[in-house]
C-alpha positions as CSV (number, residue, x, y, z in Angstrom):
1,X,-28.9,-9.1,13.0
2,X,-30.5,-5.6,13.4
3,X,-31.0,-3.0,11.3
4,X,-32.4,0.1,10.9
5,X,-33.0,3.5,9.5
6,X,-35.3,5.8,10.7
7,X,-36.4,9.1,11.4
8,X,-39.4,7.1,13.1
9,X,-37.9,3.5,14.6
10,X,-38.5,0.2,12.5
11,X,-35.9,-3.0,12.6
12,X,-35.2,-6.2,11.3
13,X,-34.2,-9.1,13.3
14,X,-33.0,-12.5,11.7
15,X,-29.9,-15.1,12.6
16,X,-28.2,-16.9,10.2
17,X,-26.1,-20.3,10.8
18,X,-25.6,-23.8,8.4
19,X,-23.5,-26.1,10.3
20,X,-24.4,-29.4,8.3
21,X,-25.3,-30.5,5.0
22,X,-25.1,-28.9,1.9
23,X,-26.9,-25.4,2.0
24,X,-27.0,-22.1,0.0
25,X,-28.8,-18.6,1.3
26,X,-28.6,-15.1,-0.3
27,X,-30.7,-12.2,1.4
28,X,-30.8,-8.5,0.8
29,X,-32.9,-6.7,3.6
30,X,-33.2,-2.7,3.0
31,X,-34.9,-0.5,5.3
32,X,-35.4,3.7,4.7
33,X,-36.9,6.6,5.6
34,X,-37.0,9.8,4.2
35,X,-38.5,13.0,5.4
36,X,-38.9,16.3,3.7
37,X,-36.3,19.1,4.4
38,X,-36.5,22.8,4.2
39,X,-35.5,24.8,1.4
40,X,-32.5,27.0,1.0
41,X,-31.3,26.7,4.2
42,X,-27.8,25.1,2.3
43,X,-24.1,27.0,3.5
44,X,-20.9,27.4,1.9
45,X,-17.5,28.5,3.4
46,X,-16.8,31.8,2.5
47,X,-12.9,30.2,1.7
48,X,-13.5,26.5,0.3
49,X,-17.4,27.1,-1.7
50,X,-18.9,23.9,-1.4
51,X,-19.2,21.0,-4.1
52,X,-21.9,18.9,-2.0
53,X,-24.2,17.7,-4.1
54,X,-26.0,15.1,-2.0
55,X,-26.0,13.1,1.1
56,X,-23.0,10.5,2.1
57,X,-23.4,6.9,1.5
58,X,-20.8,4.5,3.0
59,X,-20.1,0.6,2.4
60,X,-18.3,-1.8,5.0
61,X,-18.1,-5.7,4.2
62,X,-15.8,-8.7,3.3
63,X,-15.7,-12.0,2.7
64,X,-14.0,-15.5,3.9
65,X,-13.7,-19.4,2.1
66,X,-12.9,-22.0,3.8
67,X,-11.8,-25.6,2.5
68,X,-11.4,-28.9,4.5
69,X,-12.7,-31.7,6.4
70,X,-13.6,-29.7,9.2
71,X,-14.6,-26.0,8.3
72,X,-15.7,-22.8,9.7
73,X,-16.7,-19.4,7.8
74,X,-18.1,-16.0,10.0
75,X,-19.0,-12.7,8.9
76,X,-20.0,-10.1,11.5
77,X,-20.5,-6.1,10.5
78,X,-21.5,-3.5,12.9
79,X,-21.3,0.2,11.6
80,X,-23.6,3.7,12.8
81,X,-24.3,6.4,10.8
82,X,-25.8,9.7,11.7
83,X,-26.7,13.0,10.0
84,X,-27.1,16.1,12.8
85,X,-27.3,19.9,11.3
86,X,-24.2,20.3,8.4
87,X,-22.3,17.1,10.0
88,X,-22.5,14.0,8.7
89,X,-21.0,10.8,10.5
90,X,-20.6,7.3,10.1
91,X,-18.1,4.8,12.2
92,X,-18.0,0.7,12.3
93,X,-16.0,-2.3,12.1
94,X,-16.3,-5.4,9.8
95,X,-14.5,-8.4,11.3
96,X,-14.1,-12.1,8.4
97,X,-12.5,-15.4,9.4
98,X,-12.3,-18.2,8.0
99,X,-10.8,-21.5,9.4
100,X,-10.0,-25.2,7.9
101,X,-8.8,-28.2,9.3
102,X,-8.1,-31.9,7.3
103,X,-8.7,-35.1,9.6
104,X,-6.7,-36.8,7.2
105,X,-3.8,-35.2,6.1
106,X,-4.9,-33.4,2.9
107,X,-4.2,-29.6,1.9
108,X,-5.9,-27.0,3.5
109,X,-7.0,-23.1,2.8
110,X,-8.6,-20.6,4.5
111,X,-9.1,-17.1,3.3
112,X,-10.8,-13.7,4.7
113,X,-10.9,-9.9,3.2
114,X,-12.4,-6.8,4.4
115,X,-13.1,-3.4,3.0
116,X,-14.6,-0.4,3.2
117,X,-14.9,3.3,1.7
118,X,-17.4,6.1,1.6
119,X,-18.9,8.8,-1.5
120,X,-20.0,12.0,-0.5
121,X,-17.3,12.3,2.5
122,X,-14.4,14.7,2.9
123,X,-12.7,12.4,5.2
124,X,-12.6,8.4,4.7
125,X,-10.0,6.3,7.8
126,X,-10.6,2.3,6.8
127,X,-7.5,0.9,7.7
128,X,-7.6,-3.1,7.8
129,X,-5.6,-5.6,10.3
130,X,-4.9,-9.4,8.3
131,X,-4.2,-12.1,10.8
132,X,-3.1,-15.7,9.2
133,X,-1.0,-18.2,10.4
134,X,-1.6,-22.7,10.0
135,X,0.2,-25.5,8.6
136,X,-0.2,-28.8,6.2
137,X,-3.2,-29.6,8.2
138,X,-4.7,-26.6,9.7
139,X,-5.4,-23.3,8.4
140,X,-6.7,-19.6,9.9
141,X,-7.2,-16.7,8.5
142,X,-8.9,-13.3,10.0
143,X,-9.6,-9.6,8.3
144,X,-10.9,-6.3,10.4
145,X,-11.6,-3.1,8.5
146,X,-12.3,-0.4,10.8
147,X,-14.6,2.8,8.9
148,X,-14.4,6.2,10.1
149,X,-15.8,8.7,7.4
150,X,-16.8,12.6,7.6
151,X,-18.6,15.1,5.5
152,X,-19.5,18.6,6.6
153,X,-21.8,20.5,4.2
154,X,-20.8,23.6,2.8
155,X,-17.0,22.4,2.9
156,X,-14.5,20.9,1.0
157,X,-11.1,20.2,1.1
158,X,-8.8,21.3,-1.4
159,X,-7.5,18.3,-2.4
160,X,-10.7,16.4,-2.8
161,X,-11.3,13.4,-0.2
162,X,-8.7,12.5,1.9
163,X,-8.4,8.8,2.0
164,X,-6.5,6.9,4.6
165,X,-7.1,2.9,3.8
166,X,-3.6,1.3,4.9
167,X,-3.3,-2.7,5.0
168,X,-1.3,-4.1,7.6
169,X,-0.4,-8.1,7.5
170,X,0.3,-10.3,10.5
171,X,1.6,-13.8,11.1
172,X,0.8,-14.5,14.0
173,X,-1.6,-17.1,14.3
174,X,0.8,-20.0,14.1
175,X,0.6,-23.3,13.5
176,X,-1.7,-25.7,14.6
177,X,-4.7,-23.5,15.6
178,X,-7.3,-24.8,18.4
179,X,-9.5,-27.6,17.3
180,X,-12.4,-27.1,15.1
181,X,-16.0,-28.6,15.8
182,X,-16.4,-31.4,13.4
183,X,-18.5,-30.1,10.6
184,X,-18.9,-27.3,8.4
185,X,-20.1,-24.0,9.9
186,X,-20.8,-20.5,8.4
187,X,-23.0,-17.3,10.0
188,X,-23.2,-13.9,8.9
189,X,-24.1,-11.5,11.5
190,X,-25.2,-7.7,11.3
191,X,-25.9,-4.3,13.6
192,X,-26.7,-1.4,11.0
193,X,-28.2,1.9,11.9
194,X,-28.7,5.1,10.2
195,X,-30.3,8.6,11.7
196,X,-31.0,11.5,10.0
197,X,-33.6,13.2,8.0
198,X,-32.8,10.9,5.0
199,X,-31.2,7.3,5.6
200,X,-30.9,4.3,4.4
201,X,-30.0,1.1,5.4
202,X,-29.1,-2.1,2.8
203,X,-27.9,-5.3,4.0
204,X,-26.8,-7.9,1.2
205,X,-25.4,-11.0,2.4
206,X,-24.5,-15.2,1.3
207,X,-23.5,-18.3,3.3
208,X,-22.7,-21.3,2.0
209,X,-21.6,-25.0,3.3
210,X,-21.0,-28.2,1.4
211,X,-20.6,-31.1,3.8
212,X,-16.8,-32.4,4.5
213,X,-15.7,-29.9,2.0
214,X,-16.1,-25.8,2.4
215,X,-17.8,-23.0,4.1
216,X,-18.0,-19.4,2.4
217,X,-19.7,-16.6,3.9
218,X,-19.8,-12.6,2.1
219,X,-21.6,-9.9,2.9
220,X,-21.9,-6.0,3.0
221,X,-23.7,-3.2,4.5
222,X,-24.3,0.1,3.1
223,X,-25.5,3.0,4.8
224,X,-26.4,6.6,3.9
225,X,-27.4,9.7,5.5
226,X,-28.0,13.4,4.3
């Protein structure tokens, strides 16, 4: 995992993985920065006047659960923001999967959700792409949300935010699925970074495995630059 917010560099570096046993971690790892701006130096469009009222913040995560003999939970987020003049940017991609498989016949699920959204932008793309596909004995499922959000200071559309956050759902996995590793399995994985003269970075995660019967991952990153 890395993240980081800075106007001056700092990081955090940690990996996270339970693959037997019974074993529960939360973590919540924040890094900021903050650094003084000038005063009245603020625009408006002459056409559109401005309702900014601070800097934009954006959120990317998801979840995924599985259940089963053999079972395997992942979370992996990697998003950038960046604040340069009036612009402010932020792009990044959070990818959940979970998959289950029973050595002796009995039901299986598998489950995995991703979202993300944005304040303080005047355009917000998260579309997400749902993957899923198994049978009596062997389930998968997989979630991508991709971010794209936009503010520029001083402008505003008249409409508010436009928000484009479509969900498309595909079968495609099919039956059967590729082997799992015996055992239960689930990492959470991040890449956060945030530039401007004020960012912040807050990564909030959970992993969970109970032996011969689940994995369950969540997390979420937030990010926000002015």
């Amino acid at each position: 995992m890395f993240y980081s917010s800075f106007t001056t560099d700092s990081s955090i570096n940690a990996l996270l993985a339970t693959s037997t046993g019974s074993l529960l971690m939360s973590a919540s790892s924040i890094s900021s920065s903050y650094e003084p701006s000038a005063v009245g130096t603020t625009s408006s469009s002459p056409f559109l006047p401005s309702n900014d009222a601070g800097p934009m913040q954006t959120f990317i995560g998801g979840d995924a659960l599985a259940v089963g003999d053999d079972t395997t939970a992942s979370g992996d987020i990697d998003v950038q923001s960046m604040s340069s003049g009036p612009l402010q940017l932020s792009g990044g991609i959070a990818s959940f999967s979970a998959a289950a498989q029973s050595a002796d016949g009995d039901p299986v699920y598998a489950d995995a959700n991703t979202y993300a959204g944005a304040e303080g932008a005047d355009i917000v793309l998260a579309p997400t792409i749902v993957s899923s596909g198994g049978d009596d004995t062997y389930m998968a499922e997989t979630s991508q949300t991709f971010l794209l959000a936009a503010n520029i200071d001083g402008f505003d559309l008249p409409g508010g935010t436009l928000i484009i956050d479509p969900t498309l759902e595909n079968d495609g996995l099919g039956g059967g699925g590729a082997p799992l590793i015996g055992g239960n399995l689930a990492t959470f994985d991040a890449d956060a970074n945030a530039q401007g003269n004020y960012t912040l970075v807050d990564v909030q995660y959970d992993v969970l495995t109970v032996d011969n019967q689940l994995s369950a991952v969540s997390g979420i990153v937030i990010t926000e630059v002015a």
